[in-house]
MOPAC internal coordinates of N, CA, C and O (Angstrom, degrees):
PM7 1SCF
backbone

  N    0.0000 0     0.00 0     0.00 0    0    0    0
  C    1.4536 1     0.00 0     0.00 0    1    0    0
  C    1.5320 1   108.31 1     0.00 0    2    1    0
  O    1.2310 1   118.99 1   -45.94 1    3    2    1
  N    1.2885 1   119.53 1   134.06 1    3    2    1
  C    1.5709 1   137.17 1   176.55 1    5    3    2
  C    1.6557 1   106.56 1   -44.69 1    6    5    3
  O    1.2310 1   117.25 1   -40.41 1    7    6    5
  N    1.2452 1   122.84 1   139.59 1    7    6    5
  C    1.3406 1   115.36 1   170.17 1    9    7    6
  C    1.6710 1   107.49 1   -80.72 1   10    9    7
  O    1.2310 1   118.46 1   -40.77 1   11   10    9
  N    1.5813 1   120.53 1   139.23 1   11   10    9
  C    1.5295 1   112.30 1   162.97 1   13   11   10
  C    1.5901 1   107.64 1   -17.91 1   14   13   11
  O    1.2310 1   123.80 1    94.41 1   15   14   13
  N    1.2148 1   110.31 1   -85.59 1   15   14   13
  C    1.4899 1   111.49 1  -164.03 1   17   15   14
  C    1.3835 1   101.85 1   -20.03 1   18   17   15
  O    1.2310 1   122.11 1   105.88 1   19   18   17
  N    1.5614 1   113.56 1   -74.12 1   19   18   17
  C    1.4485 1   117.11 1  -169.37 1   21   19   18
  C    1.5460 1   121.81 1   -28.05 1   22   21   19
  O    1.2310 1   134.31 1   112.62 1   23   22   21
  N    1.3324 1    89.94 1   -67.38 1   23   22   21
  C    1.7795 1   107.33 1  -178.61 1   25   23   22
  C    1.6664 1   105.47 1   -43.49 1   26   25   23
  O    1.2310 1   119.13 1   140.11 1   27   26   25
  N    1.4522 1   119.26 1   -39.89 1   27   26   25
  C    1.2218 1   114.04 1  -167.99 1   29   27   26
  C    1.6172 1    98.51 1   -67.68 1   30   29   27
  O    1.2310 1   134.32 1   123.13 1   31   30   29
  N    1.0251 1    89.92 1   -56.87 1   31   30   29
  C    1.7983 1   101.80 1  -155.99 1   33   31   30
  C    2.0162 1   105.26 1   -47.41 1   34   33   31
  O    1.2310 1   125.31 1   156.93 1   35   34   33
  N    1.5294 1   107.41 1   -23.07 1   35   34   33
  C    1.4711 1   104.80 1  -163.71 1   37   35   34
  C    1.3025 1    90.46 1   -94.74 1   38   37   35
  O    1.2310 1   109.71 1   141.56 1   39   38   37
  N    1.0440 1   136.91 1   -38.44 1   39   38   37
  C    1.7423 1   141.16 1  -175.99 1   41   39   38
  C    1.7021 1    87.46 1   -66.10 1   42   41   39
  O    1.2310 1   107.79 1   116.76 1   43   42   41
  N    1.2206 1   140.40 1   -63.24 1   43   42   41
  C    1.5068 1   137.58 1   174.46 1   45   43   42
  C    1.6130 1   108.93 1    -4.89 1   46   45   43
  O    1.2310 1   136.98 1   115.52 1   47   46   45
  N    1.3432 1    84.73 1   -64.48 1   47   46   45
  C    1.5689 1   118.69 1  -164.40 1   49   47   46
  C    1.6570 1   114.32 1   -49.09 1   50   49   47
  O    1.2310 1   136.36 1   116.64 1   51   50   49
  N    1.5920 1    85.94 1   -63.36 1   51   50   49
  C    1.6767 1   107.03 1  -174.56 1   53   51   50
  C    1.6119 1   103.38 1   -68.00 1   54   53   51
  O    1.2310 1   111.71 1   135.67 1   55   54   53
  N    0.7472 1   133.23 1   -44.33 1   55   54   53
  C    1.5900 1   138.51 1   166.58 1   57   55   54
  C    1.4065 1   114.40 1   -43.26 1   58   57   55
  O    1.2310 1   126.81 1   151.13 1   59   58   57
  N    1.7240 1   104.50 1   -28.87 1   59   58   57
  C    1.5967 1    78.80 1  -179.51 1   61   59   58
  C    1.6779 1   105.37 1  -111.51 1   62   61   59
  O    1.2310 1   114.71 1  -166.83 1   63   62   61
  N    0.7342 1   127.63 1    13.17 1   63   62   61
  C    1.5199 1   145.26 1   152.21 1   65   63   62
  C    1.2625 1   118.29 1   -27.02 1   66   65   63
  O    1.2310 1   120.68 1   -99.00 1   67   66   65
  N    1.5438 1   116.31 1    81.00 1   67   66   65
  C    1.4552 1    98.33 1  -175.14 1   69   67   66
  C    1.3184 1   136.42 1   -53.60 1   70   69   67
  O    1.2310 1   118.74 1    -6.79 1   71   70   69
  N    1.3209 1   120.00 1   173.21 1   71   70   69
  C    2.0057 1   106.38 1   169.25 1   73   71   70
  C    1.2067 1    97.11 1   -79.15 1   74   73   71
  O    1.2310 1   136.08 1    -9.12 1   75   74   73
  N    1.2032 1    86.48 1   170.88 1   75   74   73
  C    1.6738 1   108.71 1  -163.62 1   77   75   74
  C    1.7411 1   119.14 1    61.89 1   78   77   75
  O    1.2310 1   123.19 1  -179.17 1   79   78   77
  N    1.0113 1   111.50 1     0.83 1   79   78   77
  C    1.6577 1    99.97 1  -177.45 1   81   79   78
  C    1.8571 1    97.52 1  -122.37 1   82   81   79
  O    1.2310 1   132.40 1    -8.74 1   83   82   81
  N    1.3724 1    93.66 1   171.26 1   83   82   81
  C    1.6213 1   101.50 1   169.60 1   85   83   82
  C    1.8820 1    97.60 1  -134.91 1   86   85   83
  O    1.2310 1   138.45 1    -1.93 1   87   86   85
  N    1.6873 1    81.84 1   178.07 1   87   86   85
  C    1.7363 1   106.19 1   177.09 1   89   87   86
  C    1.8370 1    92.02 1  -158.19 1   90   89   87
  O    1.2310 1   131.61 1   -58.91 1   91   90   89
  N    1.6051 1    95.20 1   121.09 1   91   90   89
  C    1.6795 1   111.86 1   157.10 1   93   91   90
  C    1.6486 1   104.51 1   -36.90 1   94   93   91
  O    1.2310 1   128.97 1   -14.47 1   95   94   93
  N    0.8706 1   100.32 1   165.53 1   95   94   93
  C    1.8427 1   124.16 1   144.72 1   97   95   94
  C    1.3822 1    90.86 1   -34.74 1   98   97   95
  O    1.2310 1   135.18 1    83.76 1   99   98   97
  N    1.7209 1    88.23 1   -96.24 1   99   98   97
  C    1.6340 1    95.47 1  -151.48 1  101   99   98
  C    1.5171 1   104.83 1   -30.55 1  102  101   99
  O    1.2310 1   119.36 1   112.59 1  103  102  101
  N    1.3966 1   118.82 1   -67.41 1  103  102  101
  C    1.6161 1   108.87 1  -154.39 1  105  103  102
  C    1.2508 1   118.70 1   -49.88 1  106  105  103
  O    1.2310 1   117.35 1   155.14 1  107  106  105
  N    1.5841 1   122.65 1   -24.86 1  107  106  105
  C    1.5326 1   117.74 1  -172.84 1  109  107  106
  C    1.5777 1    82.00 1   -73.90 1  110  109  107
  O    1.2310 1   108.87 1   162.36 1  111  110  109
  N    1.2078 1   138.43 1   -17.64 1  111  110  109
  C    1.8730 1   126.21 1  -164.37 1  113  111  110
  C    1.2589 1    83.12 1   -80.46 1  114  113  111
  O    1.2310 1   113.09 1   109.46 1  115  114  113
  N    1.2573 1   130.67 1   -70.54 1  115  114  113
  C    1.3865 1   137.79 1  -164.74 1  117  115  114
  C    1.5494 1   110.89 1   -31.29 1  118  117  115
  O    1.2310 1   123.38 1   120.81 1  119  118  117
  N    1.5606 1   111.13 1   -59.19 1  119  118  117
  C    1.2569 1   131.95 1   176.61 1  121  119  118
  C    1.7851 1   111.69 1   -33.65 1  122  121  119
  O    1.2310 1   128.73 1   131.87 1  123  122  121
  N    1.2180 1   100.79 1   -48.13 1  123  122  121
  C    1.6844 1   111.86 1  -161.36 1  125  123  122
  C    1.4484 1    94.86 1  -105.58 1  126  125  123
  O    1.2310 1   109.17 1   170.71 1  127  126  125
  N    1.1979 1   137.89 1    -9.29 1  127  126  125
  C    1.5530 1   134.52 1   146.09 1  129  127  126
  C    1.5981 1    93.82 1   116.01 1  130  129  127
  O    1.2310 1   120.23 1  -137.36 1  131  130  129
  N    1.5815 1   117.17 1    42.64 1  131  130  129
  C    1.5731 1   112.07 1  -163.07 1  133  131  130
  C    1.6849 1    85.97 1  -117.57 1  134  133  131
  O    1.2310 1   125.48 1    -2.13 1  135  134  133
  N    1.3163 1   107.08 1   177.87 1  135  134  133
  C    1.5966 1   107.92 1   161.19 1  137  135  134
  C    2.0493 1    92.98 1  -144.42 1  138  137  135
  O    1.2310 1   133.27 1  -124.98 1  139  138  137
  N    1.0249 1    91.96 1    55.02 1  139  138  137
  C    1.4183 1    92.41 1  -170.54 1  141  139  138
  C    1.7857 1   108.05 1  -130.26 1  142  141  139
  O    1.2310 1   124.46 1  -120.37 1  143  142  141
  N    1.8604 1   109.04 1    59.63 1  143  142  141
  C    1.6537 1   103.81 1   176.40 1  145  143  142
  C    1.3927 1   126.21 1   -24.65 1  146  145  143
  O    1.2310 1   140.23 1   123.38 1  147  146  145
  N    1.6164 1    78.35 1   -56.62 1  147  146  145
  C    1.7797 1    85.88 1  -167.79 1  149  147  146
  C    1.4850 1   108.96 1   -66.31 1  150  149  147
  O    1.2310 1   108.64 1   123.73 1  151  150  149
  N    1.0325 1   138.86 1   -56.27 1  151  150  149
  C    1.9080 1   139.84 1   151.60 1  153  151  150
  C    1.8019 1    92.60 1    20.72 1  154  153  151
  O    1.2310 1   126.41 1    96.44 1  155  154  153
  N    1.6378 1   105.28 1   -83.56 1  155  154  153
  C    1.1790 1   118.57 1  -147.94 1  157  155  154
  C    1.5169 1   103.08 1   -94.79 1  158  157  155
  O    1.2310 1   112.04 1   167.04 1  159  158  157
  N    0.8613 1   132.61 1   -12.96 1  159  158  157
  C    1.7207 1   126.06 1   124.07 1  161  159  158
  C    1.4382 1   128.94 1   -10.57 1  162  161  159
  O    1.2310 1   130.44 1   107.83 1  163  162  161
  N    1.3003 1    97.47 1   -72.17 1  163  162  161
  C    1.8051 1   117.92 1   164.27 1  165  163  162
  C    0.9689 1    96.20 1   -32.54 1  166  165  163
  O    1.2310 1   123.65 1    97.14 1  167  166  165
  N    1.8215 1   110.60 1   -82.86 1  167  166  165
  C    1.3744 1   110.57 1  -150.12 1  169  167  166
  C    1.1774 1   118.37 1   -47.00 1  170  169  167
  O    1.2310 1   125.75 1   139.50 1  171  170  169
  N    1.3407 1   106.55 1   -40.50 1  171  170  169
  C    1.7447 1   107.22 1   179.52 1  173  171  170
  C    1.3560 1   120.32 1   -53.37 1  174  173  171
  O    1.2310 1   125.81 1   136.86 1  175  174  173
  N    1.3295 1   106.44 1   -43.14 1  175  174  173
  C    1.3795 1   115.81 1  -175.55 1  177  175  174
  C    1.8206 1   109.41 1   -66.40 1  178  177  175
  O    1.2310 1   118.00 1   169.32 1  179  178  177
  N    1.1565 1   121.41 1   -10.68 1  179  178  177
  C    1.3340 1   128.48 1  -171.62 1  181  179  178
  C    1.4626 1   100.87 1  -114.49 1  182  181  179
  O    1.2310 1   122.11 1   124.26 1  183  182  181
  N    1.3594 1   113.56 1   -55.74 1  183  182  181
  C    1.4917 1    98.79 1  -168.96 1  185  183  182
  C    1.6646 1   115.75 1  -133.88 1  186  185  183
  O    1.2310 1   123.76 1  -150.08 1  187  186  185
  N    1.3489 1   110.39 1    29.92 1  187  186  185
  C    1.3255 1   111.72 1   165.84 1  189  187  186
  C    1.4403 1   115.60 1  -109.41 1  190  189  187
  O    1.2310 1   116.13 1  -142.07 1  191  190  189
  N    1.0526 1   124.95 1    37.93 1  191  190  189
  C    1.4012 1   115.92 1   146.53 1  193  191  190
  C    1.5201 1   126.37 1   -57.64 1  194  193  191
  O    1.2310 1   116.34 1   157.02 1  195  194  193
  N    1.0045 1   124.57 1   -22.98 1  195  194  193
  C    1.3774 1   119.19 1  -173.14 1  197  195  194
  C    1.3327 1   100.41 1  -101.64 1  198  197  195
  O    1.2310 1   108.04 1   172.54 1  199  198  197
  N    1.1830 1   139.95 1    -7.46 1  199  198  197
  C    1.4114 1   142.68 1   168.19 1  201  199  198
  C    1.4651 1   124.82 1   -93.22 1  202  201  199
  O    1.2310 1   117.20 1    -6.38 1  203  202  201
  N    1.2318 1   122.94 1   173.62 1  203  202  201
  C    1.4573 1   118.84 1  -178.53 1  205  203  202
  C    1.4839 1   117.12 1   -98.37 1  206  205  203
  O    1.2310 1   129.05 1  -105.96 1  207  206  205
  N    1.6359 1   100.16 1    74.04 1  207  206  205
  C    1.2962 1   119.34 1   179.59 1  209  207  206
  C    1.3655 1   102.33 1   -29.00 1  210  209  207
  O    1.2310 1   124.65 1   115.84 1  211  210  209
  N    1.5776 1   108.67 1   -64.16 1  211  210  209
  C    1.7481 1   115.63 1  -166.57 1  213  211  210
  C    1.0021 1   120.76 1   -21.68 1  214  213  211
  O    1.2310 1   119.64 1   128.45 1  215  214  213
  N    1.4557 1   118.29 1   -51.55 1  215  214  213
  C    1.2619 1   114.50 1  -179.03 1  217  215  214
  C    1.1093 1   130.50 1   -62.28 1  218  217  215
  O    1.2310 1   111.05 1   154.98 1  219  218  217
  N    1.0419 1   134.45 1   -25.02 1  219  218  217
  C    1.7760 1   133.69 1   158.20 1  221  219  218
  C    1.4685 1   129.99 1   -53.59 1  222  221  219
  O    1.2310 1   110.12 1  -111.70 1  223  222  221
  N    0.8564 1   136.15 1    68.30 1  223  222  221
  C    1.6390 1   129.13 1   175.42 1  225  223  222
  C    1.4560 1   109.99 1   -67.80 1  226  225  223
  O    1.2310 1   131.96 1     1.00 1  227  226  225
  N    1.4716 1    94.52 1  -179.00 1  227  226  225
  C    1.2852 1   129.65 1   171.55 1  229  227  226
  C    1.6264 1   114.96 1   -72.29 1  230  229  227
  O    1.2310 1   113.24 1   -14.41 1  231  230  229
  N    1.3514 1   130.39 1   165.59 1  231  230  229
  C    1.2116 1   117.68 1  -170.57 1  233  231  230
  C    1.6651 1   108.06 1   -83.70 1  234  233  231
  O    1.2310 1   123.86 1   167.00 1  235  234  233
  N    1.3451 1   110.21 1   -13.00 1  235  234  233
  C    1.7635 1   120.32 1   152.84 1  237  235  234
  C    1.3635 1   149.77 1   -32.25 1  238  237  235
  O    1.2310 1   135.07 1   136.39 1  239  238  237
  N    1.6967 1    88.45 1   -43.61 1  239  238  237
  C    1.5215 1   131.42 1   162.17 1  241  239  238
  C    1.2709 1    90.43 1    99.20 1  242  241  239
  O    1.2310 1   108.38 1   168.63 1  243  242  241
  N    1.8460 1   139.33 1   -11.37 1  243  242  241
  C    1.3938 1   115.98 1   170.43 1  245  243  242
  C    1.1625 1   152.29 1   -87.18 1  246  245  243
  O    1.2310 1   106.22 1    -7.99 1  247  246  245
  N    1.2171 1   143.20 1   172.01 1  247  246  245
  C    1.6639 1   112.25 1  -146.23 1  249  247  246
  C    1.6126 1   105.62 1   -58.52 1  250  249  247
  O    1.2310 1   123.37 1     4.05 1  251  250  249
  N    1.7497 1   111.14 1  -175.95 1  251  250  249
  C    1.2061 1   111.48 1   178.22 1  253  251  250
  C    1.3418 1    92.56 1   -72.52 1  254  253  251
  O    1.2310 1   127.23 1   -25.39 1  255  254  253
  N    1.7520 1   103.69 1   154.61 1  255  254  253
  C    1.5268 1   134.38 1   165.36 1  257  255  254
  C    1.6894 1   121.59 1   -38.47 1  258  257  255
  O    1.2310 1   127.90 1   -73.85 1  259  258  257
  N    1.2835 1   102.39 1   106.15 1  259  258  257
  C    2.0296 1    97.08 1  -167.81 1  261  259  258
  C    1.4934 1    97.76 1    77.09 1  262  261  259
  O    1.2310 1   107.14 1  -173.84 1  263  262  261
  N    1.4440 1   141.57 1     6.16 1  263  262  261
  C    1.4603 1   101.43 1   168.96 1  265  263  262
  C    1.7021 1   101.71 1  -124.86 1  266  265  263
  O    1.2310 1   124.60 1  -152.49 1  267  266  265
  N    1.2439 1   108.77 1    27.51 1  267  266  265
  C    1.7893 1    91.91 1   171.30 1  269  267  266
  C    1.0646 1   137.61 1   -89.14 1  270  269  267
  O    1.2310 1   115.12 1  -157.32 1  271  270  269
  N    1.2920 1   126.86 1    22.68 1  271  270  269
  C    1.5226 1   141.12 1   142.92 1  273  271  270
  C    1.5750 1   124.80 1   -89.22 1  274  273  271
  O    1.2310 1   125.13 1   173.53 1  275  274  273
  N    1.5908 1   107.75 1    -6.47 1  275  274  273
  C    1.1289 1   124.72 1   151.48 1  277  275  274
  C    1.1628 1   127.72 1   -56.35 1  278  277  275
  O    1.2310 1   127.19 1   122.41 1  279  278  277
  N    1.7988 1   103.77 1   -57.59 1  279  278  277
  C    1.2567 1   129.93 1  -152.23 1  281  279  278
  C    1.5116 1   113.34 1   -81.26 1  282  281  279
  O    1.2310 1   130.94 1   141.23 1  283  282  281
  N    1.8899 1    96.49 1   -38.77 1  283  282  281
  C    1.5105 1    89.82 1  -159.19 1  285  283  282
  C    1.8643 1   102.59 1   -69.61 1  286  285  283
  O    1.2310 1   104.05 1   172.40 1  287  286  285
  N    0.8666 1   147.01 1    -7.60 1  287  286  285
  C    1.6590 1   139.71 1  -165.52 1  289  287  286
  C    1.3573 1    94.15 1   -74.46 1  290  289  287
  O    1.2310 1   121.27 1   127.29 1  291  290  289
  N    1.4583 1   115.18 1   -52.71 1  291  290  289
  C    1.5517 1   110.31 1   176.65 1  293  291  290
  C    1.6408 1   117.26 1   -69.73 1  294  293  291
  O    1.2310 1   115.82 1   173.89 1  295  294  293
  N    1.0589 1   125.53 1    -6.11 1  295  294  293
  C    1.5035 1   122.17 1  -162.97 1  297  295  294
  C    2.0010 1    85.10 1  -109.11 1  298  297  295
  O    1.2310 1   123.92 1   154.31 1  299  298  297
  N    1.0617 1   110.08 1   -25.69 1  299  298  297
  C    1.8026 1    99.61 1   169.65 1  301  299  298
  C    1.4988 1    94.66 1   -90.13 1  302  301  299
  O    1.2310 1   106.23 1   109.75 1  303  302  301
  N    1.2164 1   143.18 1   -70.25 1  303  302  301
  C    1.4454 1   142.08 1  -170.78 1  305  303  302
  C    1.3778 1   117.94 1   -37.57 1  306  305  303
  O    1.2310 1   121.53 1   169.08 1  307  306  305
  N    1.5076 1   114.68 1   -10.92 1  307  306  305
  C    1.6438 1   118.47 1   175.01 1  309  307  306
  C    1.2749 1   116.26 1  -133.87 1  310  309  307
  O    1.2310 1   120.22 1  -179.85 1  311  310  309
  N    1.1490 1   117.18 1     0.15 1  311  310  309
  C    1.9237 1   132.94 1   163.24 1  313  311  310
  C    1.2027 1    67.04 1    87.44 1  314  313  311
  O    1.2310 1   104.00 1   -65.66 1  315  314  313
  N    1.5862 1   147.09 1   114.34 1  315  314  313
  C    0.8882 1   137.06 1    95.86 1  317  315  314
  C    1.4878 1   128.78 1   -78.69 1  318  317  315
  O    1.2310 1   109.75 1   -31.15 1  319  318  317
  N    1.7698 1   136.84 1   148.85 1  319  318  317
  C    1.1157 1   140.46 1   169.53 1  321  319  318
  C    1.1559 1   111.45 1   -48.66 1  322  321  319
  O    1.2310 1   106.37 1   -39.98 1  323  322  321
  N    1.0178 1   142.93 1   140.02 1  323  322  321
  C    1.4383 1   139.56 1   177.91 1  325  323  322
  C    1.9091 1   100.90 1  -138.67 1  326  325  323
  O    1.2310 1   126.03 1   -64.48 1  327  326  325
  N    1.2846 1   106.02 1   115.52 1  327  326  325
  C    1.5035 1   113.05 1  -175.99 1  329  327  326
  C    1.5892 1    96.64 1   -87.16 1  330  329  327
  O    1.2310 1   123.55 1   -32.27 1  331  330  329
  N    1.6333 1   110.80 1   147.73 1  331  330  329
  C    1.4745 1   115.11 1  -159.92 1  333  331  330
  C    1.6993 1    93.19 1   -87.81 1  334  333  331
  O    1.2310 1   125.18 1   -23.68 1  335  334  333
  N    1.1585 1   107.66 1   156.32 1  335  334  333
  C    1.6946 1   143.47 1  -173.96 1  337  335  334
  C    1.5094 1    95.59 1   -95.92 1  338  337  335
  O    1.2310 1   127.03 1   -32.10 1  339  338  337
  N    1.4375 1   104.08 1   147.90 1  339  338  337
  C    1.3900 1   110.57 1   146.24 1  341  339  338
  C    1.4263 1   101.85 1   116.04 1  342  341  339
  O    1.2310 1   120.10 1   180.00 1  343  342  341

């Protein structure tokens, strides 16, 4: 389990994420001085619901894993780039 600190510091991060843009894993890790993607993965997966998960991808750039029918309403609702599939 994430320490408080942690959780805070990656939600910090993702919060300030403008629309329309993203940040990998890693970089929000990078950001908070972690090298730990998957770490803040978790967190998301635990406690970013109230935040704009979307913006975090994979180091792929495509949405998170199981959530891109989530994702895409917000990734058109904020001009996000969206690199083509398929």
């Amino acid at each position: 389990m994430p320490s408080a600190e942690f959780v805070e510091a990656v939600l910090d991060v993702v919060v300030r994420i403008p629309p329309g843009r993203v940040m990998t894993y890693g970089d929000v890790g990078i950001a908070i001085g972690s090298s730990a993607p998957r770490a803040v993965g978790r967190v998301l997966a635990l406690y970013g619901h109230a935040s704009p998960w979307w913006r975090v991808v994979p180091a792929s750039g495509k949405p998170p894993q199981g959530h891109a029918a989530l994702a895409l309403p917000h990734y058109l609702d904020e001009g996000t780039p969206i690199r083509p599939t398929g």
